[in-house]
Residue frames relative to the residue before (quaternion, step in Angstrom):
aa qw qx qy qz dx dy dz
X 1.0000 0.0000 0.0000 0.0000 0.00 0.00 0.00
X 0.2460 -0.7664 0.5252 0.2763 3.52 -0.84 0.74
X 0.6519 -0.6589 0.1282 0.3528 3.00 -1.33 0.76
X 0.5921 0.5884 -0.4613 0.3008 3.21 1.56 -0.54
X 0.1407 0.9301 -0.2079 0.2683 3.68 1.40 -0.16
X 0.9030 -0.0100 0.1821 0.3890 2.05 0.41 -2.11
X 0.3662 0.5528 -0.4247 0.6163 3.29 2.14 1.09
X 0.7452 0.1955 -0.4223 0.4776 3.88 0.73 -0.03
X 0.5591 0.4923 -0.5594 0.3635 4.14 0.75 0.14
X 0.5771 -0.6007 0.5288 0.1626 3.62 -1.54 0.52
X 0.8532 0.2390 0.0977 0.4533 3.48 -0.94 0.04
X 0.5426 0.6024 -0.4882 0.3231 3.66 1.28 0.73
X 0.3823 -0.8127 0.2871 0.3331 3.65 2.06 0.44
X 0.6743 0.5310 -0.3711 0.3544 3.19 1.24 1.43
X 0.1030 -0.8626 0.4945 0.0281 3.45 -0.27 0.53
X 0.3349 -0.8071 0.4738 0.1094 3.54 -1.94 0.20
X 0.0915 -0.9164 0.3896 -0.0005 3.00 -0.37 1.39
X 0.4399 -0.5576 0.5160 0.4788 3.82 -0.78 0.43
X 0.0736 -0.6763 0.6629 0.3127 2.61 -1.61 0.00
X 0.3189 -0.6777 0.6625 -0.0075 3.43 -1.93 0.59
X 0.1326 -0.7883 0.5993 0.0436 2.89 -1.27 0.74
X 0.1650 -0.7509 0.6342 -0.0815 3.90 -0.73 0.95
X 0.9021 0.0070 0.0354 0.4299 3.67 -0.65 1.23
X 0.5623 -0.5733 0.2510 0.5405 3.57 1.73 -0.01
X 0.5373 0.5878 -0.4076 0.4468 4.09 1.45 -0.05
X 0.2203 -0.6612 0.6940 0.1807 3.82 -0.88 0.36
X 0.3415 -0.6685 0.6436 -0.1496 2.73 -1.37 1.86
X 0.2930 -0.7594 0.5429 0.2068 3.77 -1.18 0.16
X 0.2891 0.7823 -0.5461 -0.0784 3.65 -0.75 -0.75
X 0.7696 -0.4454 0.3108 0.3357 3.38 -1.10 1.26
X 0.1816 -0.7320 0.5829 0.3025 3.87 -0.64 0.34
X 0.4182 0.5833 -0.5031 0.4815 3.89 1.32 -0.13
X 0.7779 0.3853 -0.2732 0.4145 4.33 0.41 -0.83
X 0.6759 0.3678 -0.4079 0.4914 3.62 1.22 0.05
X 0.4103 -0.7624 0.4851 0.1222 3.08 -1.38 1.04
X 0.7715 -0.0257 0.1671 0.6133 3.41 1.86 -1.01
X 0.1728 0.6851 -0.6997 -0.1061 3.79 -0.48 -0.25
X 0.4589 -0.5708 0.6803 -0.0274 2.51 -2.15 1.83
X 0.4416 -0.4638 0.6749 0.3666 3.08 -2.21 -0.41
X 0.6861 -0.5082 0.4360 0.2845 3.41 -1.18 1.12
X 0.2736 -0.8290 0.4666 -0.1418 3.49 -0.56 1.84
X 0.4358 -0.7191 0.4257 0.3342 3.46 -0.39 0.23
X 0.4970 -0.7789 0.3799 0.0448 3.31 -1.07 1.16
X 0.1525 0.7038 -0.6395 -0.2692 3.63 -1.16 -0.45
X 0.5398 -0.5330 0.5935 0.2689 3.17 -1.96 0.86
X 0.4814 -0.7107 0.5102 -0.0537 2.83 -1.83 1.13
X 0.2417 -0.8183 0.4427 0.2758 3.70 0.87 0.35
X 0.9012 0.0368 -0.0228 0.4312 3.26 -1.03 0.71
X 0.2374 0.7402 -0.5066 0.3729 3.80 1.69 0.76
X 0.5463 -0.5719 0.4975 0.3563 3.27 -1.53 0.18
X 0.6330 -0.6359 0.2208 0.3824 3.19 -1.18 1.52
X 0.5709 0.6536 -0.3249 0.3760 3.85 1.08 -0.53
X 0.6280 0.3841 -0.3425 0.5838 3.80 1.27 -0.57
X 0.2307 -0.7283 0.6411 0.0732 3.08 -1.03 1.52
X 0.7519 -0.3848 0.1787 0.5046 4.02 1.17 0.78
X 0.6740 -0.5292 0.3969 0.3288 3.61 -1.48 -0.20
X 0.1798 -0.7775 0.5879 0.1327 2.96 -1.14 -0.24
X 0.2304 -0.7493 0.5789 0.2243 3.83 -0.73 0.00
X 0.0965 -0.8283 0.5094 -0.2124 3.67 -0.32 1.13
X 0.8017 -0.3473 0.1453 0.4643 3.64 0.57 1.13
X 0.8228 -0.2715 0.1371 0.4800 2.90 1.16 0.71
X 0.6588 0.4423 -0.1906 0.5780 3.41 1.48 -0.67
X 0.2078 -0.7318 0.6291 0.1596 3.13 -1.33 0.60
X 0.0584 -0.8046 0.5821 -0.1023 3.85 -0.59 1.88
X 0.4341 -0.7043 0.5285 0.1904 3.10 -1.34 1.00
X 0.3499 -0.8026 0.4823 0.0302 3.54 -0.84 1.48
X 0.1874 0.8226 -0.5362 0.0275 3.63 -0.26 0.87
X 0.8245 -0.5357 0.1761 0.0477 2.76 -1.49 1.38
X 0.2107 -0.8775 0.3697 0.2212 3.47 1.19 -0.26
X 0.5780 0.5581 -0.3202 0.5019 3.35 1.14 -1.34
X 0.6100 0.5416 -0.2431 0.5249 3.56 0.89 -1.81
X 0.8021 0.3891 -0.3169 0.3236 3.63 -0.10 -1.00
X 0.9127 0.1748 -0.1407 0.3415 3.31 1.53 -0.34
X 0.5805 -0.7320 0.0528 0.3527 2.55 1.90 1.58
X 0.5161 0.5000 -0.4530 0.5276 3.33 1.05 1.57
X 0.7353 -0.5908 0.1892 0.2729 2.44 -1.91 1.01
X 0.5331 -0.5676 0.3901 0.4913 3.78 -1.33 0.39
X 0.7207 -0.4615 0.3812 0.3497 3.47 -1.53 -0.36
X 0.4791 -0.7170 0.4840 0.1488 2.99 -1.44 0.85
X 0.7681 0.2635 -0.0259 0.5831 3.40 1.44 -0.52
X 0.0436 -0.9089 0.4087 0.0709 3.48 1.28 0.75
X 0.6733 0.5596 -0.3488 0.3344 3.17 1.38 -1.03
X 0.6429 0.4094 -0.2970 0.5752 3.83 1.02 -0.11
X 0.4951 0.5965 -0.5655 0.2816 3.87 0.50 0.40
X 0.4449 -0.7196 0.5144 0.1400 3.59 -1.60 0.23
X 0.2380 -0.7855 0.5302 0.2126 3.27 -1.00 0.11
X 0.1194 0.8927 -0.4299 -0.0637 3.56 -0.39 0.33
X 0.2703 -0.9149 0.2845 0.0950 2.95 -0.73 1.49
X 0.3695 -0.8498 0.3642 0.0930 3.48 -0.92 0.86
X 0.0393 -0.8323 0.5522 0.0290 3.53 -0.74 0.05
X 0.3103 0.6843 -0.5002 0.4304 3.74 0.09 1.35
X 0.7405 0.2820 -0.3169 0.5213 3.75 -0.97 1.04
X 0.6362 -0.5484 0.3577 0.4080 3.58 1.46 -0.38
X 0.7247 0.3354 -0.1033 0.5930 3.18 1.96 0.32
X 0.2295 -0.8014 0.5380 0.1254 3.15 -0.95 0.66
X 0.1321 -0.7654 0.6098 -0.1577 3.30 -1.15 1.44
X 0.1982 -0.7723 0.6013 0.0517 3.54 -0.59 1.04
X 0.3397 -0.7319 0.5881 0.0549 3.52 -1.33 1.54
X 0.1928 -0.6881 0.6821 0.1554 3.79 -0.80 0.67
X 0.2537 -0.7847 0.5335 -0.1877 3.15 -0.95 1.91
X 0.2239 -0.8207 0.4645 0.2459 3.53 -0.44 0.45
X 0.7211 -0.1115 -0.1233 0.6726 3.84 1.60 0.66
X 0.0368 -0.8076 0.5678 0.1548 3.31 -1.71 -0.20
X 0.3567 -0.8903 0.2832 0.0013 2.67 0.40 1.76
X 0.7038 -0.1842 0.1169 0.6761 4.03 0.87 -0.82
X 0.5016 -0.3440 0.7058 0.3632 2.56 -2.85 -0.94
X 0.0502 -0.6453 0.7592 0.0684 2.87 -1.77 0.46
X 0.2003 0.5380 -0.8125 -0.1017 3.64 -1.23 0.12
X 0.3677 -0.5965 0.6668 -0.2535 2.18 -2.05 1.54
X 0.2358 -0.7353 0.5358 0.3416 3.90 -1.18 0.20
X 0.5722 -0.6372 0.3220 0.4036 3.44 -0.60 0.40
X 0.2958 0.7363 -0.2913 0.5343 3.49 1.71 -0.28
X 0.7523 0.3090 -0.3219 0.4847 3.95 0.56 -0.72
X 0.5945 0.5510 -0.4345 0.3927 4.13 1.40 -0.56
X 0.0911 -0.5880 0.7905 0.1451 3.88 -0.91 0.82
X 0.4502 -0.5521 0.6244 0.3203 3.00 -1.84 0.30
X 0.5942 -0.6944 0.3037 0.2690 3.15 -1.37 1.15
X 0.6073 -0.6046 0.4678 0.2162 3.87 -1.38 0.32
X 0.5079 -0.6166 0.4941 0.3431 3.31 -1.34 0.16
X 0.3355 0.7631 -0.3871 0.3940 3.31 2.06 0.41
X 0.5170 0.6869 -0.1151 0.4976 3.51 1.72 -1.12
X 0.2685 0.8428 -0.4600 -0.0774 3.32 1.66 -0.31
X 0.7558 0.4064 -0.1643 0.4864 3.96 -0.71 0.33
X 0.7128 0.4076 -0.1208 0.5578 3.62 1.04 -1.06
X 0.6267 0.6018 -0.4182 0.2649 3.57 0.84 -1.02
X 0.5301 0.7786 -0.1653 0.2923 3.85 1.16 -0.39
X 0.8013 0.3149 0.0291 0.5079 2.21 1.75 -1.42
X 0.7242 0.3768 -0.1993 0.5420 3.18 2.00 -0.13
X 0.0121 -0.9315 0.2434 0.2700 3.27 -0.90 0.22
X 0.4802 0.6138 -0.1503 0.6083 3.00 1.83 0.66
X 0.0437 0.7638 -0.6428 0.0384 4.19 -0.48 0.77
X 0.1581 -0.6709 0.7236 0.0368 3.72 -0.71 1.24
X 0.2009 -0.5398 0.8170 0.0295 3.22 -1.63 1.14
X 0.2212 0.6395 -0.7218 0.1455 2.95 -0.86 1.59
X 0.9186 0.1491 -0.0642 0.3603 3.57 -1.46 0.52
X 0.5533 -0.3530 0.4339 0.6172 3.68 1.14 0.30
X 0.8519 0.1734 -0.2649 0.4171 4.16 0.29 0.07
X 0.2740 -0.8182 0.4195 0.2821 3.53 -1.13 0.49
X 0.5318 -0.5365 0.6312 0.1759 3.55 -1.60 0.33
X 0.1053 0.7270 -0.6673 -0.1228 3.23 -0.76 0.94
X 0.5944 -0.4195 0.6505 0.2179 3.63 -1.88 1.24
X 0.1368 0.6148 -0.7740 -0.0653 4.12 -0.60 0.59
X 0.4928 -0.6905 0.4449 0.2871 3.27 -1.86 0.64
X 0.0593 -0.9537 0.2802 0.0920 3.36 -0.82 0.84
X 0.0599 0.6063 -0.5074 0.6093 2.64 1.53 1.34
X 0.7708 0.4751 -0.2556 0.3389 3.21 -0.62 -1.12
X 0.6063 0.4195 -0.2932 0.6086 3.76 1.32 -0.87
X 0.7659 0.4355 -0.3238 0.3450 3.55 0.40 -0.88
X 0.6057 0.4510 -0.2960 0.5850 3.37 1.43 -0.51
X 0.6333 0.5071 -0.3855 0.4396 3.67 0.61 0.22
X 0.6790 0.5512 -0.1962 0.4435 3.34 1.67 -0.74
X 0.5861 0.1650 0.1923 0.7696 3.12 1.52 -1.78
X 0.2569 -0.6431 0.7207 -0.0320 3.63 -0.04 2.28
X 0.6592 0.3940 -0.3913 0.5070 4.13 -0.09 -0.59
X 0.8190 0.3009 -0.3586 0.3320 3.78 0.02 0.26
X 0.4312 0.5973 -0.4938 0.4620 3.31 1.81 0.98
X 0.7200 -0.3168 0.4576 0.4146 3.67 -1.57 -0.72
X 0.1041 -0.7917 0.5998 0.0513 3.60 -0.85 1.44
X 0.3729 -0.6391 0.5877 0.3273 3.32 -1.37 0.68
X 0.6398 0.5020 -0.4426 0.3778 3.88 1.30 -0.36
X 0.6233 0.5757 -0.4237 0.3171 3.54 0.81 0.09
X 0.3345 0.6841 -0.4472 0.4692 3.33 1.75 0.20
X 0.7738 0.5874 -0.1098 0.2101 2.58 0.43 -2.28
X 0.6542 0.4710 -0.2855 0.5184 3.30 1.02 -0.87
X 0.4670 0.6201 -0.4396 0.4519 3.91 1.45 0.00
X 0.4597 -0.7145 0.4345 0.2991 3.57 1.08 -0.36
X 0.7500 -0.4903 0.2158 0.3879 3.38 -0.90 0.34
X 0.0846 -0.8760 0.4690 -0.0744 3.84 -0.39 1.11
X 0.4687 -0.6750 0.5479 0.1567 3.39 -0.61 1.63
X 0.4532 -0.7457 0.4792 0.0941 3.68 -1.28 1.82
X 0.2710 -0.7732 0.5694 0.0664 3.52 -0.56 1.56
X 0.5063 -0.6847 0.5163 0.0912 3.57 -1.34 0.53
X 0.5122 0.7879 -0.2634 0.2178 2.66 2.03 -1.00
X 0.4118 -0.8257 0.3281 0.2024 4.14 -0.35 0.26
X 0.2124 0.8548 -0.4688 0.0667 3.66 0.34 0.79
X 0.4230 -0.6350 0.6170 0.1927 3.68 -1.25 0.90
X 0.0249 0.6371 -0.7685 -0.0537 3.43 -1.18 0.68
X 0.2385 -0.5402 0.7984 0.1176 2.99 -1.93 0.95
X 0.3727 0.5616 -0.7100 0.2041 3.79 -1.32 0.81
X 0.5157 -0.6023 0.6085 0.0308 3.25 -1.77 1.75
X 0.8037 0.2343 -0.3560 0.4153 3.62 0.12 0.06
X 0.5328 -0.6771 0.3984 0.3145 3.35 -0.61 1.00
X 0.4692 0.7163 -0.3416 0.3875 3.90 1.19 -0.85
X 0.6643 0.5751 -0.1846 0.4403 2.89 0.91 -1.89
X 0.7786 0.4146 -0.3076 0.3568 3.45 0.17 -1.70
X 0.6054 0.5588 -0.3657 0.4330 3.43 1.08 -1.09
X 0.6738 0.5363 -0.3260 0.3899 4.14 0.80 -1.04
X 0.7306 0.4302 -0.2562 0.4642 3.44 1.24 -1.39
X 0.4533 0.6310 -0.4655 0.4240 4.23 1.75 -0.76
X 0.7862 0.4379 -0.2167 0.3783 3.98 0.75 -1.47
X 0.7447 0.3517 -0.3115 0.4740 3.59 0.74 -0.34
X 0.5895 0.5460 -0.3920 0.4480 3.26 1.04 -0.33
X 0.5101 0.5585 -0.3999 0.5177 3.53 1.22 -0.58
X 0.7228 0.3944 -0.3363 0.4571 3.29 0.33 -1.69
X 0.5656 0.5956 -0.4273 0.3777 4.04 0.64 -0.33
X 0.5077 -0.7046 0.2668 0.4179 3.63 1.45 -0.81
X 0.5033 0.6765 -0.2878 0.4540 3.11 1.90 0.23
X 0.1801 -0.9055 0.3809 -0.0513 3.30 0.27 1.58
X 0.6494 0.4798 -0.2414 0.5383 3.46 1.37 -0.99
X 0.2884 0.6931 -0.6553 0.0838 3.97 -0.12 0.66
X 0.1766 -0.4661 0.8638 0.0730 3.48 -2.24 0.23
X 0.4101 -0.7417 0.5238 -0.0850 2.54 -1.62 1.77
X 0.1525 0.8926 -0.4220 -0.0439 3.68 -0.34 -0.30
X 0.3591 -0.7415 0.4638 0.3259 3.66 -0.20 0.93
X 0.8020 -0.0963 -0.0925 0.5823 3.82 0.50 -0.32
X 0.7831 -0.3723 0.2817 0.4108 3.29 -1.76 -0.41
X 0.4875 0.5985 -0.3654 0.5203 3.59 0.97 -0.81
X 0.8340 0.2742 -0.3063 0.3681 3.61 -0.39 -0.61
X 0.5686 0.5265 -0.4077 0.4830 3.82 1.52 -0.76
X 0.7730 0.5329 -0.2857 0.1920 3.47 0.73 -0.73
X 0.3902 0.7527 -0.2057 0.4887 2.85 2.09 -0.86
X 0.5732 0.6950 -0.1760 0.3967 3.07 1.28 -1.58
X 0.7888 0.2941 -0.0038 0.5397 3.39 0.36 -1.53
X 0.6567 0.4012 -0.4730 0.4291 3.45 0.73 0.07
X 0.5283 0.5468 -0.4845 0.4326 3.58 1.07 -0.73
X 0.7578 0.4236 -0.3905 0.3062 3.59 0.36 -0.51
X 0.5224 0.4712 -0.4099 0.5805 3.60 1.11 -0.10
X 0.6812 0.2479 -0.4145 0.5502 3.90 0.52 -0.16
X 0.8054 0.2970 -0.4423 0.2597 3.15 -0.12 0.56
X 0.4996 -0.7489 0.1191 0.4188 3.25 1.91 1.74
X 0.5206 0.5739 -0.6304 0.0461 3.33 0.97 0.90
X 0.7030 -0.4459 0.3372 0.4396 3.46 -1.30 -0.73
X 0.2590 -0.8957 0.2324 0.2768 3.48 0.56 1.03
X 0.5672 0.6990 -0.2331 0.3678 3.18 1.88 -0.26
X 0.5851 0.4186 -0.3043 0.6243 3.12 1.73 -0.97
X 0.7014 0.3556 -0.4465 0.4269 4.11 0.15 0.05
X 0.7706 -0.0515 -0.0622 0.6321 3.94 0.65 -0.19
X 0.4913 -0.7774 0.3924 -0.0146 2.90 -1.74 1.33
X 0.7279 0.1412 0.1550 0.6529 2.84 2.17 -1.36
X 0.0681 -0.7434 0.6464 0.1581 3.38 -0.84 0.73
X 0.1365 -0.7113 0.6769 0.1317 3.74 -1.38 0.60
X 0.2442 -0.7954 0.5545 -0.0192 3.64 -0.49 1.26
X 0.0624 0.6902 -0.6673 -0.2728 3.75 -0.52 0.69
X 0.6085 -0.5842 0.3475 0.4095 3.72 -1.36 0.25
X 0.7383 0.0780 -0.1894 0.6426 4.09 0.27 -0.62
X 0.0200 -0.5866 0.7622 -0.2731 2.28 -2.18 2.15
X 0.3082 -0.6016 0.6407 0.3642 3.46 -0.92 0.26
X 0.7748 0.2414 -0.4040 0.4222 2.58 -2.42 0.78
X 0.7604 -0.2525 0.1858 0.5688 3.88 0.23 -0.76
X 0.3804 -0.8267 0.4146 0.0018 2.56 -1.13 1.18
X 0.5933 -0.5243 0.2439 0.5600 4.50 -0.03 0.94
X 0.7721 0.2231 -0.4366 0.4043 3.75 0.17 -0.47
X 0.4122 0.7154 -0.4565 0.3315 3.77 0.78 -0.44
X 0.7061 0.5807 -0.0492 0.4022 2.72 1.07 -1.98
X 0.7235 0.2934 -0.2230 0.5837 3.89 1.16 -0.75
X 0.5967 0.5048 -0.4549 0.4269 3.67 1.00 -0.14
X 0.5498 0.5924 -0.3288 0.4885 3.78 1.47 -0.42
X 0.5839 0.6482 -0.2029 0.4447 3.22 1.12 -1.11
X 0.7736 0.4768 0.0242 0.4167 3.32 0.80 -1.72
X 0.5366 0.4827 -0.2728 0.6362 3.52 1.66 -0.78
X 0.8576 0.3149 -0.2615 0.3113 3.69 0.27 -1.25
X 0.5957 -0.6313 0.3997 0.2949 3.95 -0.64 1.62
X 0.7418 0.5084 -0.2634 0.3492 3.52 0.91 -0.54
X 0.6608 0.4830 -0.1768 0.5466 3.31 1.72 -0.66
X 0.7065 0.5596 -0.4098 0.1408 3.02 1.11 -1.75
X 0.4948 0.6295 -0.5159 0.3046 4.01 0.50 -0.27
X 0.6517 0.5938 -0.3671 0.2966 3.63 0.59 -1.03
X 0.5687 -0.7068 0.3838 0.1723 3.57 -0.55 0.86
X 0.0554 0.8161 -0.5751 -0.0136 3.79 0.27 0.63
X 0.2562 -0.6160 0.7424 0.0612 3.57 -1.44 1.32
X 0.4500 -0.6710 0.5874 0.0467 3.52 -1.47 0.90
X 0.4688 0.7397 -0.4725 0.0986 3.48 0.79 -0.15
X 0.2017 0.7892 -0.5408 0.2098 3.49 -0.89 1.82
X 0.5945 -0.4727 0.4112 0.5039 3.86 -1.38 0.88
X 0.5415 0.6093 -0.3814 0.4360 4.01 0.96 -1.06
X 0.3233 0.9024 -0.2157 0.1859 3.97 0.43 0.17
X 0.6753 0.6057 -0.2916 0.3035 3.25 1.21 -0.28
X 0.7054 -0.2837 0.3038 0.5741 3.76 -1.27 -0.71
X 0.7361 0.5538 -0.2466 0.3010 3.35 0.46 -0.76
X 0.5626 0.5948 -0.2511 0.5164 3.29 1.65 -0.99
X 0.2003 0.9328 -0.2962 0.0452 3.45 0.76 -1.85
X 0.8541 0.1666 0.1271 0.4759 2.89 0.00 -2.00
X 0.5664 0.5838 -0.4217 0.4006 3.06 1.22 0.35
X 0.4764 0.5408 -0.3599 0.5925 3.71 1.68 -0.49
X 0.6797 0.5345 -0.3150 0.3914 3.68 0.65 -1.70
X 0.5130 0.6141 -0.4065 0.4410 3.85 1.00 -0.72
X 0.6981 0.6445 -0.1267 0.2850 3.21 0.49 -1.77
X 0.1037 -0.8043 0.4423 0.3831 3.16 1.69 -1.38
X 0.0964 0.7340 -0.6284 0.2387 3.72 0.70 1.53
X 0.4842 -0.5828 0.6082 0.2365 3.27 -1.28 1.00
X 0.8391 -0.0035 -0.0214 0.5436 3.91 -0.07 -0.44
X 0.3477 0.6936 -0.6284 -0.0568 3.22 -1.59 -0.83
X 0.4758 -0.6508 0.5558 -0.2027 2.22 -1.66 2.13
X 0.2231 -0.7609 0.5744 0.2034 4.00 -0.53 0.90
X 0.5331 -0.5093 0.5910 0.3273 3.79 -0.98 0.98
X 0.6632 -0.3444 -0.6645 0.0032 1.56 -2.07 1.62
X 0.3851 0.7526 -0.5289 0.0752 3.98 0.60 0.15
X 0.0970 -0.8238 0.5585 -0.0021 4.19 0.42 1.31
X 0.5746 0.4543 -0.5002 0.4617 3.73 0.87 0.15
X 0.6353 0.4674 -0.3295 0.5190 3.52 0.50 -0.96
X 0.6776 0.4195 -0.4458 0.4076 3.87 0.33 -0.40
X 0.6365 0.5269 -0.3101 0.4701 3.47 1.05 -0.84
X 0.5487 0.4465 -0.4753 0.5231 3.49 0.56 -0.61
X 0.9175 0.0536 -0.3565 0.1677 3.38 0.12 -0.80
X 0.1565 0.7558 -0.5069 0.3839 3.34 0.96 0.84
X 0.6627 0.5172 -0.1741 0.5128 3.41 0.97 -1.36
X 0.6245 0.6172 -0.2665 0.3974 3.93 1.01 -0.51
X 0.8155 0.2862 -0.0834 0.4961 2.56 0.98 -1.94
X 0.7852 0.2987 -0.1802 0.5116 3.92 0.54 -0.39
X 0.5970 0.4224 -0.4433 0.5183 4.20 0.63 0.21
């Protein structure tokens, strides 16, 4: 398959990531969330900002908040500032620009090669959630969400955006969520409760939710009458949310179950990659009313 192939087919559970490097460790990040990487630019400080925003920047017109990376993942600063990078992003509905101490290549990769990380990671494991074995060296997947929702608490998952949904009557109904960052699962476990949806199943990636739901069709039940709903975020190790709904969607026993998309990966541009896949919705992080609404469509 050439490569260009395989950046416009769907569901082939592989992706490409820069890599970077911060304190002398090689980091990863989605090439779908960078928008550009610059030469290190000149800044202002922010009074009273979290200690992780190392200040603004101006950037075609736009003024973006720049955070530190080293800072965000508790290593040391550079040694050679004058050759670090910025690289900008755009994911959650926002764009935010990391100070990097290099960037070094591409990889594409299959999700299939990301384990989720260990308590081997001691200190770091919190913050990442993905380790690529690549070449005799590894890549670590850091979570970003999790930084951005440490920086900018208002661009995570609210339980008040439930709340303002008004009081809601407690379903039984059964839905599997695949989502890799533990933050996440814990944000989407509480509002979804507070939403009235009491019966969830967790799953760190797609591989293990899917496994999931097939064991129940091999074991002749009726998978519809044991789960109602699948929520899929999109990057996971081992398998990845559309992989995960194009499996779903291919196999006669699943294909009825309803799969929601709900991911920072979200936009107009993305789209048709879920729509390929044959996803029933999809919802960009952090919007938990709009998932609930449709949750509420597709299973009440």
């Amino acid at each position: 398959m050439q490569q260009t192939d395989i950046l416009l087919e769907s569901g082939t559970n592989e992706l490409e990531i820069v890599e970077f490097t911060v304190a002398g460790l090689k980091f990863g990040i989605n090439v779908i969330k960078v928008k550009e990487i610059i030469q290190l630019q000149s800044m202002t400080k922010v009074p009273h900002a979290h200690p992780n925003l190392e200040g603004i920047t101006e950037l075609r017109g736009e003024v973006l908040p720049v955070v530190d990376a080293a800072k965000a993942l508790g290593l040391a600063q550079s040694q050679n500032p004058q050759s670090d990078k910025l690289i900008v992003t755009e994911f959650n509905q926002q764009k935010i620009i990391f100070h990097v101490h290099s960037v070094t290549q591409i990889h594409r990769i299959s999700w299939s090669l990301i384990e989720k990380p260990s308590m081997l990671y001691q200190g770091l494991e919190s913050q990442i959630t993905g380790v690529v074995k690549w070449m005799g060296e590894m890549i670590l997947l850091p979570d970003f969400e999790k930084i951005m929702v440490e920086l900018n608490p208002e661009s995570g998952i609210h339980i008040d955006q439930v709340k303002k949904m008004g009081k809601r009557e407690r379903s039984a109904k059964r839905i599997v969520i695949a989502e890799d960052s533990p933050l996440l699962r814990g944000l989407l476990h509480d509002t979804l409760q507070e939403a009235g949806f009491t019966n969830l199943e967790f799953f760190e990636n797609g591989k293990d939710a899917y496994e999931y739901l097939y064991s129940l069709s091999e074991e002749g039940k009726k998978v519809k009458e044991e789960v109602q709903l699948v929520i899929t975020d999109i990057e996971m190790p081992q398998m990845d949310g559309h992989h995960l709904t194009k499996r779903i969607k291919e196999n006669n026993k699943l294909a009825g179950l309803p799969v929601i998309i709900f991911s920072s990966l979200i936009t107009n541009d993305l789209k048709h990659k879920g729509q390929k896949v044959g996803a029933d919705a999809q919802v960009s992080k952090p919007e938990i009313a709009e998932l609930v609404n449709l949750i509420d469509q597709y299973i009440l």
